[in-house]
N, C-alpha and C positions, 0 to 999 in steps of 0.2 A: 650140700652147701660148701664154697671151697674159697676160701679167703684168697684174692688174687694181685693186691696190694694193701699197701701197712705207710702207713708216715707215723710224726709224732700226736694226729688230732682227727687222724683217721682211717678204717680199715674197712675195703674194698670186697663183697663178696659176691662171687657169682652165684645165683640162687632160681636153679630152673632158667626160666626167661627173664627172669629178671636180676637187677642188680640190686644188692643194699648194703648200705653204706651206714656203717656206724663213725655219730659224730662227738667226738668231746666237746665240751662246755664247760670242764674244770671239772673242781670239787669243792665241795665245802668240810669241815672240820664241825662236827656237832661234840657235846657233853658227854660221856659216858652215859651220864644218867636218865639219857632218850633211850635208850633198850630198856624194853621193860619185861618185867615174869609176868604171873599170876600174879592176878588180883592189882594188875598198876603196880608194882612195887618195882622201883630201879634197880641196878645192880649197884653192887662198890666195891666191896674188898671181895667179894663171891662172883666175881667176871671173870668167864671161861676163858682158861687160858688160852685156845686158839684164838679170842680175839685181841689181834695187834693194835695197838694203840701209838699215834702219833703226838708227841709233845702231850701225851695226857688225854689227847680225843681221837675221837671213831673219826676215820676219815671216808667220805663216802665220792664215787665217782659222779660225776652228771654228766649225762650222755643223751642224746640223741639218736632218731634213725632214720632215715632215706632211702627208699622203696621209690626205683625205676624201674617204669615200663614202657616199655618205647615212647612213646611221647608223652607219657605221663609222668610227673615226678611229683611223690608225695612224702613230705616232712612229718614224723611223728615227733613231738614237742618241738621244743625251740630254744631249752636254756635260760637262763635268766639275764642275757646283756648284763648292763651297767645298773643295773638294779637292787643288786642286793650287797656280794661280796667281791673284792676284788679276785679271787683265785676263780670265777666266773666269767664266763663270758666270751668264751674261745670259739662258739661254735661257729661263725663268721671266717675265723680263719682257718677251720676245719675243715669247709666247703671250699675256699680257696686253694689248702693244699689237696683237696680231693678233685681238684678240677671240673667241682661242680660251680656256676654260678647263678646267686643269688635270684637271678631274675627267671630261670628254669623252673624254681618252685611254685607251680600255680595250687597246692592243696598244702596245708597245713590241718592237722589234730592234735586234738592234743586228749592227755590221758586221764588230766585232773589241771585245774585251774591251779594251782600253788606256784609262789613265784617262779621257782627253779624251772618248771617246764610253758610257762607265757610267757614271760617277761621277752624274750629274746626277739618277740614280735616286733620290738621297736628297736633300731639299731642307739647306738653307743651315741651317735651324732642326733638323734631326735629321729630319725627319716623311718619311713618304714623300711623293715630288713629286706621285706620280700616284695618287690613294689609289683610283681607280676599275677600277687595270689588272687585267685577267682574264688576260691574255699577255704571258707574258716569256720572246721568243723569242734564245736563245745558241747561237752558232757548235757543232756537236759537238764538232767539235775542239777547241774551248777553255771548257768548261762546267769544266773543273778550274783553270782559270786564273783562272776566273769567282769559281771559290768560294775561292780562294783571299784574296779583297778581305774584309777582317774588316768595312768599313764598309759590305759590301751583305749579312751574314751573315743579311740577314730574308728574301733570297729564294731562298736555297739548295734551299730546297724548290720555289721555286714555278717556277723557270726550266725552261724546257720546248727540248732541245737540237733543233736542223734543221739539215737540210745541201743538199746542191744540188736546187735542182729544188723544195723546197718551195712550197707553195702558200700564203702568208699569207692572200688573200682571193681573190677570183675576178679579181681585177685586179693582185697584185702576188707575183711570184716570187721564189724565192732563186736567184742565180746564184754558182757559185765563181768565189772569186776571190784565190786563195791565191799567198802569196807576201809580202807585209807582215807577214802574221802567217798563223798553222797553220789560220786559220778562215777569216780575210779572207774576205768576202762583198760582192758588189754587188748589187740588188735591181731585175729589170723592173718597172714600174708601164705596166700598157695601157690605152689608152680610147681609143674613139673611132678605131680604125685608126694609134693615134701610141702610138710608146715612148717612154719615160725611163727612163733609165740612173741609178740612184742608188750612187754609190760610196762608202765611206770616204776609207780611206787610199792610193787607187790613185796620186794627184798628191800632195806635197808643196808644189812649186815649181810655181806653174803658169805663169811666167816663164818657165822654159828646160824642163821635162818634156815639154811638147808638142812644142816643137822636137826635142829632145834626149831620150827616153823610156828611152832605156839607164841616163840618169845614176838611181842610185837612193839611197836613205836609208841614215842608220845604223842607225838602229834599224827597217830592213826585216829578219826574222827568214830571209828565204832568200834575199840580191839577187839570184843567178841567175833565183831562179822570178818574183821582184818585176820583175823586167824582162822575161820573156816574156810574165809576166800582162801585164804597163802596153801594152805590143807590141801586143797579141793584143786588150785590151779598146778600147783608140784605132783599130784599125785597124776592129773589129765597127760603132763606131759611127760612124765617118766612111762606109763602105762604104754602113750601113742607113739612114743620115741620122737616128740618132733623138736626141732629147735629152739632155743628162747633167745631171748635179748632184752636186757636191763637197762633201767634208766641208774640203778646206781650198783650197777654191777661193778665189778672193776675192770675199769676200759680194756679192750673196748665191748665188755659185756656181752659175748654172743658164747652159746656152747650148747651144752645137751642137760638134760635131768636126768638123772638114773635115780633106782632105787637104794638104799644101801642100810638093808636091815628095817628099823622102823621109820629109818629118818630118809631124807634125800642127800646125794651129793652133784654138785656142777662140774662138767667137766669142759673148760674153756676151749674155744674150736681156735 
């Protein structure tokens, strides 16, 4: 995998036969006190020094990713548009300087229904983002959760639910990956004898999660299983050596797992 251009909202890789393209969407700014230990307990004055803190909070990246195959071009999440914060919302012009456009993307998935990765379905103007999509693929487990978003009520009909093991194309699978949420998905992407691991919300922090993979989120819907999942998925890819890419890595989130001792470390590509 060999990264073959770079702007400020996105980064170009060649990958086998294919291309993929990682897309910013901003960041958001959370509480300290979203990382959590054992037993739910937040941190405070006992937060590991490696993690940097902006004006007082975790700052996390939102990312996207884009998986071309010749005439296939497929969206993993979407971002949150105008939906939630303002530091949100980029991914629109991500695809612009990537000299992708909008109307190219006939599949969309996504990894977990939570604002940050739907929202981006519906552009800033009202319109749909992607006015060309033929597939909108939602978690099973969470196609009710889906339609419970009154500002994506145009595609109640059109979302088409998968679960583990799906085949999106001849190159990209669904992998469970529950535990953040009831759906949470990661998605293989193969070519060329190399994987990539495409995750949502697997990391948070990617400061101390790799080291520290137990610590989990608040808003993880089951931490017990959000930390076996995190376990189980760092240890698949450090073992296989294959690639990953982050929805809140820090852009543009793509690199390798290795082992390092009893913990993991990221090594960005």
């Amino acid at each position: 995998m060999k990264r073959t251009a770079s702007g400020t909202n996105f980064a170009r890789y060649e990958f086998g036969d294919l291309t993929v393209v990682a897309l910013r969407d901003g960041y958001v700014d959370m509480p300290p006190s979203r990382l959590r230990q054992a037993g739910d307990r937040p941190f405070g004055s006992d937060m590991p020094a490696q993690v940097k803190l902006v004006d007082g909070h975790l700052r996390l990246s939102v990312n996207a990713f884009l998986v071309i195959d010749r005439d296939q071009t497929v969206l993993i999440d979407t971002g949150a548009a105008n939906a939630w914060l303002p530091t949100m919302g980029s991914l629109p012009d991500a695809l612009a300087e990537a000299g992708v456009a909008r109307e190219s993307i006939g599949t969309v998935a996504v990894t977990h229904t939570h604002a940050d990765h739907v929202h981006g379905l519906v552009a800033a103007d009202g319109s749909d983002a992607f006015p060309n999509l033929r597939r909108l693929l939602v978690p099973q487990e969470e196609v009710s959760m889906f339609d419970e978003y009154e500002r994506l009520s145009r595609f109640r009909q059109a979302r088409l639910p998968f679960g583990d093991g799906f085949k999106l194309s001849d190159s990209i699978t669904a992998v469970q990956a529950h535990g953040h949420e009831v759906g949470h998905t990661a998605f293989d992407v193969s070519s060329g004898g190399e994987t990539l691991l495409i995750w949502g919300d697997l990391i948070h922090v990617p400061s101390i999660q790799f080291e520290r993979p137990e610590l989990t989120w608040e808003y993880d819907s089951d931490q017990q299983q959000a930390r076996v999942c995190r376990a189980g998925m760092l240890e698949r890819a450090a073992q296989r050596g294959v690639f990953v890419a982050g929805a809140h890595l820090d852009f543009p989130g793509v690199g390798h797992v290795e082992r390092a001792g009893r913990a993991y470390r990221f090594l960005p590509l």
